[in-house]
C-alpha positions in Angstrom: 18.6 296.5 -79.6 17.0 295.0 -82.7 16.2 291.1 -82.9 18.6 290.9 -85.4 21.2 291.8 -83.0 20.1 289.6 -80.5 20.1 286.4 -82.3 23.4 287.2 -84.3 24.8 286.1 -80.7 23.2 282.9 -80.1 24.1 281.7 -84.3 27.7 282.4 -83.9 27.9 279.9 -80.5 25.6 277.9 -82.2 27.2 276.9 -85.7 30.7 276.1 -83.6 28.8 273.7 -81.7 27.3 272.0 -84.4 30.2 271.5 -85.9 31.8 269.9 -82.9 29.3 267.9 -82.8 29.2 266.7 -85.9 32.8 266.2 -85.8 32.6 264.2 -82.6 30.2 262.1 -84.2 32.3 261.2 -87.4 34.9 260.6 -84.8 32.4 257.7 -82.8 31.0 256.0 -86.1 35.2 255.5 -86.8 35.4 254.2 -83.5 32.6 251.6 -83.7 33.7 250.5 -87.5 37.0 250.4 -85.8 35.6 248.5 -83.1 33.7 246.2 -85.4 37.0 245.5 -87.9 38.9 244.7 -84.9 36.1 242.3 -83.4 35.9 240.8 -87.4 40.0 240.6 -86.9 39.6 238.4 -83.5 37.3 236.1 -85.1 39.2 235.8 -87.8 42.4 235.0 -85.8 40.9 232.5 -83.0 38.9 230.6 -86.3 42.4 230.5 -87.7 44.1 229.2 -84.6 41.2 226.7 -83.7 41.5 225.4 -87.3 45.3 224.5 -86.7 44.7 223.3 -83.9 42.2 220.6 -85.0 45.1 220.2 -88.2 47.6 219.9 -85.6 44.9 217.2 -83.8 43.9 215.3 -87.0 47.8 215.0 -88.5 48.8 213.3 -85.0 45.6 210.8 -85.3 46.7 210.2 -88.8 50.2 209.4 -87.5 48.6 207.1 -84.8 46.3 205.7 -87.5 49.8 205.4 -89.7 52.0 203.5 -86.8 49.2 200.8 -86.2 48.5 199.8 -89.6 51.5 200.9 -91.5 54.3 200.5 -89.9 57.2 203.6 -91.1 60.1 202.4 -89.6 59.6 198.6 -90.8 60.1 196.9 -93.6 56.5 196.6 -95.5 57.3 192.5 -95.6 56.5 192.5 -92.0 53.4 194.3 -91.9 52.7 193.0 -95.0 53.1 189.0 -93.6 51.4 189.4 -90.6 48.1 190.4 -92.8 48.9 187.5 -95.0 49.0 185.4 -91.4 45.5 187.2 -90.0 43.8 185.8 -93.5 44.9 183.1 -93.5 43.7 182.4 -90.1 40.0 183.9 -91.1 39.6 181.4 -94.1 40.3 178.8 -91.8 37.8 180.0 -89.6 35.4 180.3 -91.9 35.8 177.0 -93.7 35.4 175.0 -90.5 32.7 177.2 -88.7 29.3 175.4 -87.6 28.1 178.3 -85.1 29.5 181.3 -83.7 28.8 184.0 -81.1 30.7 186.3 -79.9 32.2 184.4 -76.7 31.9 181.2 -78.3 32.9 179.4 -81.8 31.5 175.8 -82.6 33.5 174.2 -85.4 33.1 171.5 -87.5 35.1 169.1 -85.4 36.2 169.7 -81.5 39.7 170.4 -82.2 38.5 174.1 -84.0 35.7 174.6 -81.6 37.0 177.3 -79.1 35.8 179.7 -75.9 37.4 182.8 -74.4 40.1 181.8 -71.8 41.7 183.5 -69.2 44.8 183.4 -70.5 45.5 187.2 -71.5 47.6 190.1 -69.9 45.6 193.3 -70.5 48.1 195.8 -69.8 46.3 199.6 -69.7 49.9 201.8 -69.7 50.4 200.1 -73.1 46.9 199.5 -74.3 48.1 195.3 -75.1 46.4 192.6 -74.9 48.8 189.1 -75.2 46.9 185.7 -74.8 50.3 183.7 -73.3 50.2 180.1 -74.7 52.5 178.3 -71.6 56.2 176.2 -73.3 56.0 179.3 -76.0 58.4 182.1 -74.8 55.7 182.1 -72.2 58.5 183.2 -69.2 60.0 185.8 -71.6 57.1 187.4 -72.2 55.6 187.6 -68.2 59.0 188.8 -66.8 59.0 191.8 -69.7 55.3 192.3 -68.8 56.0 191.9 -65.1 58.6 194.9 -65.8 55.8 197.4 -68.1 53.7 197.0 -64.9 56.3 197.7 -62.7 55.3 197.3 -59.4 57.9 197.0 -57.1 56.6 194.3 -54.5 55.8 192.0 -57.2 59.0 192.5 -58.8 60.6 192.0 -55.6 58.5 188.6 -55.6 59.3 187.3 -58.6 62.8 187.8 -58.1 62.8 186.1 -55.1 60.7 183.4 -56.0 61.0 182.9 -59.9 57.1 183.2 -60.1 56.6 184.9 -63.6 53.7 183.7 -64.8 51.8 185.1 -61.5 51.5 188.5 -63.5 49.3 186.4 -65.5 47.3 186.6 -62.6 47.4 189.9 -61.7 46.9 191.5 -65.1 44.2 189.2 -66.1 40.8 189.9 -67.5 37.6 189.3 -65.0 35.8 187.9 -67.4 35.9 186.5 -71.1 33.4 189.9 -71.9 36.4 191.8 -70.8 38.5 190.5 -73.6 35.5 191.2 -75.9 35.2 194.5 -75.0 39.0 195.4 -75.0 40.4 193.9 -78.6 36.8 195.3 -80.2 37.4 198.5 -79.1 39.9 199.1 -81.6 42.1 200.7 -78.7 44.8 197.7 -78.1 47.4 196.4 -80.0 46.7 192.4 -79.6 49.0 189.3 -80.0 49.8 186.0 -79.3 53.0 184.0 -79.5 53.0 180.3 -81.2 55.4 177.1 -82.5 55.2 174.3 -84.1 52.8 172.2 -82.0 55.2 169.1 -82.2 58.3 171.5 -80.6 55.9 172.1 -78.1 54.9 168.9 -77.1 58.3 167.6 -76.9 59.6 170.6 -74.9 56.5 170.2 -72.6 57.8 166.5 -72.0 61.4 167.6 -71.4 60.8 170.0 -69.4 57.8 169.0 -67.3 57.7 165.4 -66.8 61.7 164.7 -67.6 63.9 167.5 -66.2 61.5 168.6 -63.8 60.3 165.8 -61.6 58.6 167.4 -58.3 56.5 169.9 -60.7 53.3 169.7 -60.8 52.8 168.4 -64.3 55.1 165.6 -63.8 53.4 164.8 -60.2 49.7 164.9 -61.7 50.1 163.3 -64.9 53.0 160.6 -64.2 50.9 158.0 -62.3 48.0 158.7 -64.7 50.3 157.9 -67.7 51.5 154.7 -65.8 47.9 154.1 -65.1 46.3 154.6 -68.8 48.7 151.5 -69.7 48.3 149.5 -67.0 52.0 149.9 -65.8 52.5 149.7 -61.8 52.4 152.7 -60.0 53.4 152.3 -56.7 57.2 152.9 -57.5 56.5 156.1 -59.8 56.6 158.8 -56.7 59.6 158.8 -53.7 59.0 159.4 -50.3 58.9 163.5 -51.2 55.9 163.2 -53.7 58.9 163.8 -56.5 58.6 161.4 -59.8 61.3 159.1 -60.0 60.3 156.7 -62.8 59.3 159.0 -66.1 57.0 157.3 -68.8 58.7 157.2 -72.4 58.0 159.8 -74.9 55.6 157.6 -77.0 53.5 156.8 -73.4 53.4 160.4 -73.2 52.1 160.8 -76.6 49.4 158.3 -76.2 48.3 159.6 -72.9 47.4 163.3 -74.8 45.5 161.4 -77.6 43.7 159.2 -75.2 42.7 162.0 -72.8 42.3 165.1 -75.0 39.8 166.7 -72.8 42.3 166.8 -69.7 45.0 168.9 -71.1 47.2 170.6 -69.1 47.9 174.1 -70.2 51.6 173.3 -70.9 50.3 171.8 -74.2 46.8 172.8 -74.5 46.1 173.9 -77.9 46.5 177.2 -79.4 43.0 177.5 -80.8 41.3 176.7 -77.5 43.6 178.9 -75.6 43.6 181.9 -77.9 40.5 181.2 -79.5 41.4 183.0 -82.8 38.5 182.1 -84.6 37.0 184.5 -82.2 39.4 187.3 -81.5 41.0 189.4 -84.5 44.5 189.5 -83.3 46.7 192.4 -84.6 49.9 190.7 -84.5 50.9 186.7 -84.5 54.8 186.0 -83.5 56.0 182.6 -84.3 58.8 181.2 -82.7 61.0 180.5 -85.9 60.9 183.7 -86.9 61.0 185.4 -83.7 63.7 188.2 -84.1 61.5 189.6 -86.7 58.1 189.3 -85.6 58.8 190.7 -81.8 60.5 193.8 -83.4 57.6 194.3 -84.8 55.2 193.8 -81.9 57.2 196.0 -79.9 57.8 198.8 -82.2 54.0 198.5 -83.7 52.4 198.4 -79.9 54.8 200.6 -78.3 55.9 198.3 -75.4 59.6 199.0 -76.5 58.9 202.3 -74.7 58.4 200.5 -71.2 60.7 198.2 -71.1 63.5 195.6 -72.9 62.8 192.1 -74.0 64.8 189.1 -72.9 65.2 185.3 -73.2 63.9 183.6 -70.2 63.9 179.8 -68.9 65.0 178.1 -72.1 64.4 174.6 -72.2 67.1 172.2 -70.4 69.1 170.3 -72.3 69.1 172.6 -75.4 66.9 173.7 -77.7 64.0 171.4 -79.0 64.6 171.3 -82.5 68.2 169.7 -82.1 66.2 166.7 -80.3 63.5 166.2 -83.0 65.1 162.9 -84.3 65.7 161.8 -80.6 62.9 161.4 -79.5 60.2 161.3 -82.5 62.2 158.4 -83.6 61.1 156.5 -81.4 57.7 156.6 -81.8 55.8 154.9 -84.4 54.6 157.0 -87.2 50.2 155.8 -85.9 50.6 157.7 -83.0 52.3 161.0 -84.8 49.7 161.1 -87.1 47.3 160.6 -84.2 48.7 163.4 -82.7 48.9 165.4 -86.1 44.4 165.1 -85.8 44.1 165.9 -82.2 46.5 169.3 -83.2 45.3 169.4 -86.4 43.9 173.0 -85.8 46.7 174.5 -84.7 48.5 173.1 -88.0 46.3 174.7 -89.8 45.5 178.1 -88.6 49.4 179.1 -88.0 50.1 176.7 -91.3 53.1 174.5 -89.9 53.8 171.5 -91.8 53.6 167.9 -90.0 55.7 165.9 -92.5 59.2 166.6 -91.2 58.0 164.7 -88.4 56.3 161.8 -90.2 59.9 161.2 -92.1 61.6 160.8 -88.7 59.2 158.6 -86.8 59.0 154.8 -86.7 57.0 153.1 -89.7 57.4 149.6 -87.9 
């Protein structure tokens, strides 16, 4: 057999195989650019989900951003009136600042200088911080607190016992650093609730050294009152401790002027107890225009989500302002605007007017 012959064979297996070959190698370069496309398609689809997913993150942030410091669902006046009310209290600040740090604020007379109390609820559920100024919806405002925390013993305490303001206690700060730290975080909502000081003074007489005579405002300060004027005190207490001889409402008055320094936190004032020339407060609810302004707070900070808001422990006897001319008449117009200095911050910063109250007083 010729060579010819014999490799005649061997070509015609040969070329079939070469072409399967080559076939099968077409067929694995479509596979890996198929593989490759489908790869470039996964990217391309996780990328796609991952950047709707940080959309999805960043339009519910903006919303966040929107419900703090626009409000949608409220009127603009509101929001609008509370900024008006936070500049007006930083001018005020700043016109009568001497020195300032951050836990402490030295004005230019000692009724602006103020220091970080302990008189705040930090609630975490809600991210709030209220400082509670005591004769200012003070009740209200610890019971609907006491329900946000809702724990049941203590609400079966303060049932029992009346005992509101104890949530004060236990939904206090530790320390004034605490309250620093909390409304500079930018993570709380932050308010405070005020009145016109005078309102307050007269409802903290009313109701703590009038209507109330075994508390323990009217038992502390009572015989000191007598004392500061040299009246007898050895009738003033019965045989329970109780007071059963009250001082009149100008003794009263004169006793705060006399004794600034030993204020009882029933009529402290709002810049030492709040210290606002420290703290930038998001929200400030004043007590003449309360419907308004607590709407607001709630909505704003979200509380309205925990729990409802109601009227507790009104004053006896009625509401204060119907017993202005009562009981400002009767005392002379030196000592209200004595009283008008001593609160003269408080005037000021939450800009209440003294003058209805110097039109009603004695001038003889």
């Amino acid at each position: 057999m010729s060579r010819f012959h014999q490799r005649v064979p061997i070509a015609l297996v040969l070329i079939p195989c070469l072409f399967i070959f080559v076939i099968e190698v077409n067929n694995r370069s479509e596979m890996k650019r198929l593989e490759q496309s489908l790869q470039r398609l996964e990217g391309l689809v996780i990328r796609s989900q991952n950047r709707l997913v940080d959309g999805l993150m960043e339009t519910h942030q903006n919303m966040k951003d929107v419900s703090k410091n626009r409000p949608m669902n409220q009127p603009d006046s509101r929001h609008l009136e509370q900024i008006r009310r936070q500049d007006v209290i930083t001018r005020v600040c700043a016109r009568h600042r001497k020195k300032k740090s951050p836990e402490k604020y030295i004005g230019t007379s000692s009724q602006y200088s103020q220091s970080i109390t302990k008189k705040f609820i930090i609630e975490e559920k809600s991210k709030t911080v209220f400082c509670f100024n005591h004769k200012v919806a003070s009740s209200t405002w610890m019971t609907f607190y006491a329900k946000v925390d809702n724990d049941p013993r203590f609400l079966a305490d303060m049932e029992r016992t009346g005992m509101s303001y104890k949530i004060g206690e236990k939904l206090g700060p530790s320390s004034a650093t605490e309250v620093v730290e909390k409304l500079g975080s930018g993570n709380y909502f932050s308010f405070l609730v005020v009145r016109h000081p005078f309102d307050r003074i007269l409802s903290a007489y009313r109701d703590r050294i009038v209507s109330n005579p075994c508390c323990a405002q009217a038992i502390q300060h009572v015989p000191k009152i007598f004392e500061a004027h040299q009246l007898p005190i050895s009738d003033v207490l019965d045989a329970e401790g109780c007071v059963k001889t009250h001082p009149t409402f100008q003794q009263f008055l004169e006793y705060l002027i006399k004794f600034p320094r030993k204020h009882d936190v029933h009529w402290i004032s709002f810049a030492k107890n709040c210290a606002p020339c420290l703290l930038d407060y998001d929200a400030v609810i004043k007590l003449e225009s309360a419907q308004e302004d607590q709407e607001y707070v709630l909505q704003q900070s979200g509380l309205d989500q925990f729990a409802s808001l109601e009227l507790k422990h009104p004053t006896l006897g009625g509401k204060t302002e119907n017993h202005r001319k009562e009981f400002f008449s009767q005392v002379h117009c030196d000592v209200v605007k004595r009283l008008h200095v001593l609160f003269e911050s408080d005037f000021e910063l939450f800009e209440y007017d003294p003058q209805p109250f110097f039109d009603m007083c004695r001038q003889y």
